[in-house]
C-alpha positions in Angstrom: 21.0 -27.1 5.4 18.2 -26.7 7.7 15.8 -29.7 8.3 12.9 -26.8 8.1 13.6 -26.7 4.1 13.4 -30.5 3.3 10.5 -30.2 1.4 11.8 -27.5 -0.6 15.3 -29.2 -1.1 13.5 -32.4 -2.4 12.4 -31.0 -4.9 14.8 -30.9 -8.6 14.2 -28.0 -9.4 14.7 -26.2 -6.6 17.4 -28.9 -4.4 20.3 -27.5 -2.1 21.3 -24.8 -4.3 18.2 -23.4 -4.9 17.3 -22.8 -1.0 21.0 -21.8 -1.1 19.9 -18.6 -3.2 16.6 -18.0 -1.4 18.9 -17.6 1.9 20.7 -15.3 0.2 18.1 -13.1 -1.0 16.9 -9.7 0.3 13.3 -8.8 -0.7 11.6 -5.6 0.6 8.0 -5.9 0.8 6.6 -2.5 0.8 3.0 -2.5 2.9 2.1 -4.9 5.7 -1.6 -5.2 5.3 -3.9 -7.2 3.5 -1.7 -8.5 0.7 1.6 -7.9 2.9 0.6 -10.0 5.8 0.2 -13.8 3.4 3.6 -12.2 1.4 6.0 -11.6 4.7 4.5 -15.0 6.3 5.0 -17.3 2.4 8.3 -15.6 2.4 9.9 -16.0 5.4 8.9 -19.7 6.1 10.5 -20.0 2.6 13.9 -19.2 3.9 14.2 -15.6 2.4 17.8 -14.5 4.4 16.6 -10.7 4.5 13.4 -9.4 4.4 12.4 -5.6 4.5 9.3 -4.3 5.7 8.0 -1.0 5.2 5.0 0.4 7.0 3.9 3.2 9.5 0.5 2.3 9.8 -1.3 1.1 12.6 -3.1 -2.2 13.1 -7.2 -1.4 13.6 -10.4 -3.7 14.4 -11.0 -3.7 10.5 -8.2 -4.5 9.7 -8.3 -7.7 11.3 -10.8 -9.5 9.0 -8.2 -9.7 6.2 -4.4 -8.8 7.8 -3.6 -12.4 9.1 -0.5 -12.0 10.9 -2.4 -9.4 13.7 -5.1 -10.3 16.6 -7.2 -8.2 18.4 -4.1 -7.3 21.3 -2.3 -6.2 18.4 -4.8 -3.1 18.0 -2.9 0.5 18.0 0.6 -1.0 17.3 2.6 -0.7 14.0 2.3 -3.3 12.0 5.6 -3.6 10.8 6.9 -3.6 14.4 4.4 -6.5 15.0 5.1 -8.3 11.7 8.3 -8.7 12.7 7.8 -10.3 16.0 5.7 -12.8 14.3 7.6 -13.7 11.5 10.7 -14.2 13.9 8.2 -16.7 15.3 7.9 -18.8 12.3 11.3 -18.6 11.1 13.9 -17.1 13.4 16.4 -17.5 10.9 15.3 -14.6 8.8 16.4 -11.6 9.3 14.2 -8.4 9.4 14.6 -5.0 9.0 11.6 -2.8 9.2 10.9 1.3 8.7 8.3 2.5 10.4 7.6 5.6 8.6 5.8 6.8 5.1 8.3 5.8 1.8 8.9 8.8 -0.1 10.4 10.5 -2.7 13.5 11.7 -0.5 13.8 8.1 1.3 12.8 5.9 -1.3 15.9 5.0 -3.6 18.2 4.4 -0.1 16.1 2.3 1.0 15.2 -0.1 -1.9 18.7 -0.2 -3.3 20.0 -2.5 -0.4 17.6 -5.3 -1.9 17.1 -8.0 -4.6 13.6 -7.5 -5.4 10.4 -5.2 -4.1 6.9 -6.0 -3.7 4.0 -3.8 -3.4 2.0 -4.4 -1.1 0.6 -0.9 -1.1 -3.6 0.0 -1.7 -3.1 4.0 -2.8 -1.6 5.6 -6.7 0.9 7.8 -5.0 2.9 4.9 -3.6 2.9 2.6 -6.5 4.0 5.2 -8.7 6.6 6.2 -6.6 7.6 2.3 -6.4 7.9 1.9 -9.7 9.9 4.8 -11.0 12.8 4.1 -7.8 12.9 0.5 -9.3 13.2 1.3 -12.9 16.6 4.3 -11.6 17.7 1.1 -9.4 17.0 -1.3 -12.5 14.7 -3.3 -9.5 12.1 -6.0 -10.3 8.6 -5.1 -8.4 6.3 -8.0 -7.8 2.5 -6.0 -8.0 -0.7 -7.1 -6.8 -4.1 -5.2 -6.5 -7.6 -5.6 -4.6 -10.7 -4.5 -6.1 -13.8 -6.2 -3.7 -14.0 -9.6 -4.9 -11.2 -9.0 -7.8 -7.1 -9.2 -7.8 -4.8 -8.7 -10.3 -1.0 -9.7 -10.2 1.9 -8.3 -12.5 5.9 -8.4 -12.5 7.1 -5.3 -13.7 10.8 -4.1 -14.6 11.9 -7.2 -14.7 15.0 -7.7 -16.8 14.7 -4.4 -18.7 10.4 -5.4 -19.0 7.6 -3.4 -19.3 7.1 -1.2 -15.9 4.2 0.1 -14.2 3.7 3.3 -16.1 3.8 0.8 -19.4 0.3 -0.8 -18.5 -0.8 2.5 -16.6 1.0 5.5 -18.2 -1.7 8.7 -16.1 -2.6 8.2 -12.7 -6.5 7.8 -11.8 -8.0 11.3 -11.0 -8.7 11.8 -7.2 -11.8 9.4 -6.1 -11.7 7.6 -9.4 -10.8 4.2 -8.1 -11.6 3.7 -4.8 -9.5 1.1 -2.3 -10.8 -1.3 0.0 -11.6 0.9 2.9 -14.1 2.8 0.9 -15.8 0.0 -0.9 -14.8 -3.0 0.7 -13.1 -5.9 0.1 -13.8 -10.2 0.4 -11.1 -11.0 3.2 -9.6 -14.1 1.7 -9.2 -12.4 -1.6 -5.8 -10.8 0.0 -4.1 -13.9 1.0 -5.2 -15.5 -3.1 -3.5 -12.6 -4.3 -0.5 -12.2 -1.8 0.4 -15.8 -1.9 0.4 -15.3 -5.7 3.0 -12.3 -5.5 5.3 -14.4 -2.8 5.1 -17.3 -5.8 6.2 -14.8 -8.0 9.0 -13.5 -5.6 10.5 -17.2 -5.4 10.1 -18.1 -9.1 12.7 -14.8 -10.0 14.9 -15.6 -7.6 14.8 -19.4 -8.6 14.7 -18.3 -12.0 11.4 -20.8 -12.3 9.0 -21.3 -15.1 7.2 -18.0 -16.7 7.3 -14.6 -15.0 4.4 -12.8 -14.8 6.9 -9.8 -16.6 4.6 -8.1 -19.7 1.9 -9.8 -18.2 -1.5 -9.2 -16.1 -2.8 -11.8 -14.3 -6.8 -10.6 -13.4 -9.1 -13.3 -11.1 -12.4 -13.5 -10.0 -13.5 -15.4 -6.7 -16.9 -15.4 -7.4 -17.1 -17.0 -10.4 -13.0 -18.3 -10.7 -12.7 -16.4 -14.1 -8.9 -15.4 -14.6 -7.8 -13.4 -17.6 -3.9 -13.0 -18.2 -3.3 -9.9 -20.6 -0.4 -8.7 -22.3 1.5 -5.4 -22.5 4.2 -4.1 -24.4 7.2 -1.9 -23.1 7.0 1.6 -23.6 10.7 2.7 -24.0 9.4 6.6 -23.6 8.5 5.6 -19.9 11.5 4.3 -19.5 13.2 7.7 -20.5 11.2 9.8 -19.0 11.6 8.4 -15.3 15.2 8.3 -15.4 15.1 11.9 -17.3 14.3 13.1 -13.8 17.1 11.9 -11.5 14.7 11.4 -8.6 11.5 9.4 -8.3 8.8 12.3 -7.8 4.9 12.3 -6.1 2.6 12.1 -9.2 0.9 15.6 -9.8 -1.1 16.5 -6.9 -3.5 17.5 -9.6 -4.0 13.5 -10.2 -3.7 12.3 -6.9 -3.9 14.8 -4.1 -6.3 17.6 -3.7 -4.5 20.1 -4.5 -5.1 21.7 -0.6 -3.8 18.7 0.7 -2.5 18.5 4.3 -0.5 16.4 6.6 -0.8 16.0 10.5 3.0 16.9 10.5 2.4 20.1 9.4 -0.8 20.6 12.1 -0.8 21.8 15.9 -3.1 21.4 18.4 -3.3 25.5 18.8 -4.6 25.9 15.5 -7.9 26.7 15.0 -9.4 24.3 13.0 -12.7 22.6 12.4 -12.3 19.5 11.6 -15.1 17.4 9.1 -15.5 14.0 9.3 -17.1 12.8 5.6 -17.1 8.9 6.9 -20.4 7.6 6.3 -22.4 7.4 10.0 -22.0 3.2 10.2 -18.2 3.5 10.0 -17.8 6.2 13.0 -19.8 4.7 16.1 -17.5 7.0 18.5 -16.4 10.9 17.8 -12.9 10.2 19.5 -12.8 14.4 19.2 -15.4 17.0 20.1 -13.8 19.3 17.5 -15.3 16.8 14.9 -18.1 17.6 12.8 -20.2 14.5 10.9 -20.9 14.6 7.9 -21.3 11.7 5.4 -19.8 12.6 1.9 -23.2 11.9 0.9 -24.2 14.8 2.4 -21.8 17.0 1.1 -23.2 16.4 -2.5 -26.8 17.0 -1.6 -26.8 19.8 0.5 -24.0 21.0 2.3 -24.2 22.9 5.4 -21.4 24.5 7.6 -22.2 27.4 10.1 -19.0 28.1 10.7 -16.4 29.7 7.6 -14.1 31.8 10.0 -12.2 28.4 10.9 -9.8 26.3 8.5 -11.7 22.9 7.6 -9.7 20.1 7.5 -11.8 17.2 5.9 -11.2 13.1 7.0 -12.3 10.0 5.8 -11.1 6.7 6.3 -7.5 6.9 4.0 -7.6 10.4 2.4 -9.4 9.7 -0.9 -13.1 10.9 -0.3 -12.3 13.5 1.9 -9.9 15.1 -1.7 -13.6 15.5 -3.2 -15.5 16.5 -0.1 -13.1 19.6 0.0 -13.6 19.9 -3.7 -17.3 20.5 -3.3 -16.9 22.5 -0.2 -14.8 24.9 -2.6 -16.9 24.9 -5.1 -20.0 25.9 -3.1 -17.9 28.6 -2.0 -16.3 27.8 1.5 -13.0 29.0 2.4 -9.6 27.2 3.9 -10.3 23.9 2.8 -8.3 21.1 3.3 -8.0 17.6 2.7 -6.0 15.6 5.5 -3.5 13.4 3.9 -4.0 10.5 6.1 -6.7 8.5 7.5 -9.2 8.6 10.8 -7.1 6.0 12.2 -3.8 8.1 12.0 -5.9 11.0 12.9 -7.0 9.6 15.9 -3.4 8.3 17.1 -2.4 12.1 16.4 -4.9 13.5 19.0 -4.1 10.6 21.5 0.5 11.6 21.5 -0.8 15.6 21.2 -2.7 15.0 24.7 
């Protein structure tokens, strides 16, 4: 075995055979951001033999405060393309697969099937639902972890037949409900506490080491260093009801989408289309369009005004969640063909840079 492993071979309870089944394993890790970038790096200098990576995202300046495998010549690449190249770096003995596009419901099961274990790495509802209810058809563990500004939480869910997501969180957050880091923020070592914690996790199933965070919810503070673990019990009607439907599903877009939702894959540069930037004016120092329009979600909420209703309005923010409720308002106050774009400013902006 490898001289790179000594430590790990040392010790008893790990020793040859354990790294022997850590070379063996193939994990996906699903998000290579914040809590991705300290899982791929613990993971593969672990000796993980296969490691998936899905992401289609595209590294940004503000990304780099918190997503520790990227610097600033990294900027505008996929991330999971750059991962790899790293990782390869630190352990050239691990192989990699990546996907560079969006997991969804018609991709999702192929994909995670050809692996031991997933981990979320993921910051949006729609995702981790869609995670979980492909692992509990596969009968797959997922290794969770969640950011909440200077709060994480870490969970193991559908391991061995255990308690899944929908068990602890059985009706997705209504749109806006619970923002994620790019609307409120988030402390940038928190991701590498929490990730390190889920690559722990990751190692301790495959070892089949100590007590798996399975029925459980680890919660930690960093400002104060409070940490709360709270149980859950299965819900066996969860269980049914996923596997009821033969194919993982998006939650209801009445939960999670606005319900005019709309992607950049279904857009064209001919269409007519007036597009509303509802960032606040600190996040946007540069129009990167001069079809955009400015104006803070704020705004929107006090007094909205738009001279222009012939044109469909396609509302922006930074990830897709407060633009769902600035086209809500925009409805309400009577505007027509509203839309919420799907994606984020950063995608939004690679869009009008390939459509040149």
């Amino acid at each position: 075995m490898n001289e790179r492993y000594t430590r790990h071979i040392q010790l008893e309870e790990i020793g040859l055979s354990g790294q022997q089944k850590l070379n063996k394993a193939k994990v996906l890790v699903i998000g290579a951001g914040g809590l991705g970038c300290p899982i791929l790096q613990y993971l593969t200098v672990s000796g993980i033999g296969t490691l998936g990576i899905v992401d289609f995202d595209t590294v940004s300046i503000s990304n780099l405060h918190r997503q520790i495998l990227f610097n600033q010549n990294d900027v505008g690449k996929n991330k999971a393309v750059v991962a790899k190249e790293k990782l390869l770096q630190l352990n050239p003995e691990t192989h990699i697969d990546i996907f560079t596009f969006p997991l969804t419901e018609d991709n999702c099961l192929e994909i995670i099937n050809e692996y031991d274990i997933v981990v979320d790495g993921t910051d949006n509802f729609v995702t981790r639902y869609l995670i979980n209810d492909a692992c509990v058809m596969l009968n797959k563990p997922v290794v969770f972890g969640a950011l909440y500004k200077f709060e994480g939480q870490v969970s193991v869910f559908n391991y061995k037949n255990g308690p899944n997501y929908r068990c602890l969180f059985p009706i997705p957050p209504s749109a806006g409900e619970i923002p994620n880091c790019n609307e409120i923020g988030v402390l940038g070592i928190l991701p590498g506490i929490i990730g390190s914690l889920q690559a722990n996790e990751v190692i301790k199933i495959i070892l089949d080491l100590g007590e798996i965070l399975s029925g459980k919810i680890l919660y930690i503070n960093t400002l104060n260093y409070q940490q709360r673990l709270v149980k859950f019990k299965k819900n066996e009607e969860n269980f049914n009801e996923i596997r009821k439907k033969g194919k993982p599903e998006i939650v209801s877009t009445n939960d999670c989408f606005f319900v005019n939702s709309i992607s950049l894959q279904n857009i064209t540069l001919d269409d007519e289309i007036l597009w509303i930037d509802v960032r606040e004016l600190y996040e946007t120092p540069e129009i990167f369009n001069d079809k955009i329009l400015k104006i803070p979600l704020q705004a929107f909420e006090n007094k909205l005004e738009i001279s222009d209703n012939s044109s469909k309005k396609i509302f922006f923010c930074q990830s897709g969640i407060r633009s769902q409720k600035a086209a809500q308002i925009a409805i309400n106050k009577g505007f027509q063909d509203c839309y919420s774009l799907r994606e984020g400013a950063e995608e939004l902006r690679e869009w009008f840079t390939r459509k040149k």
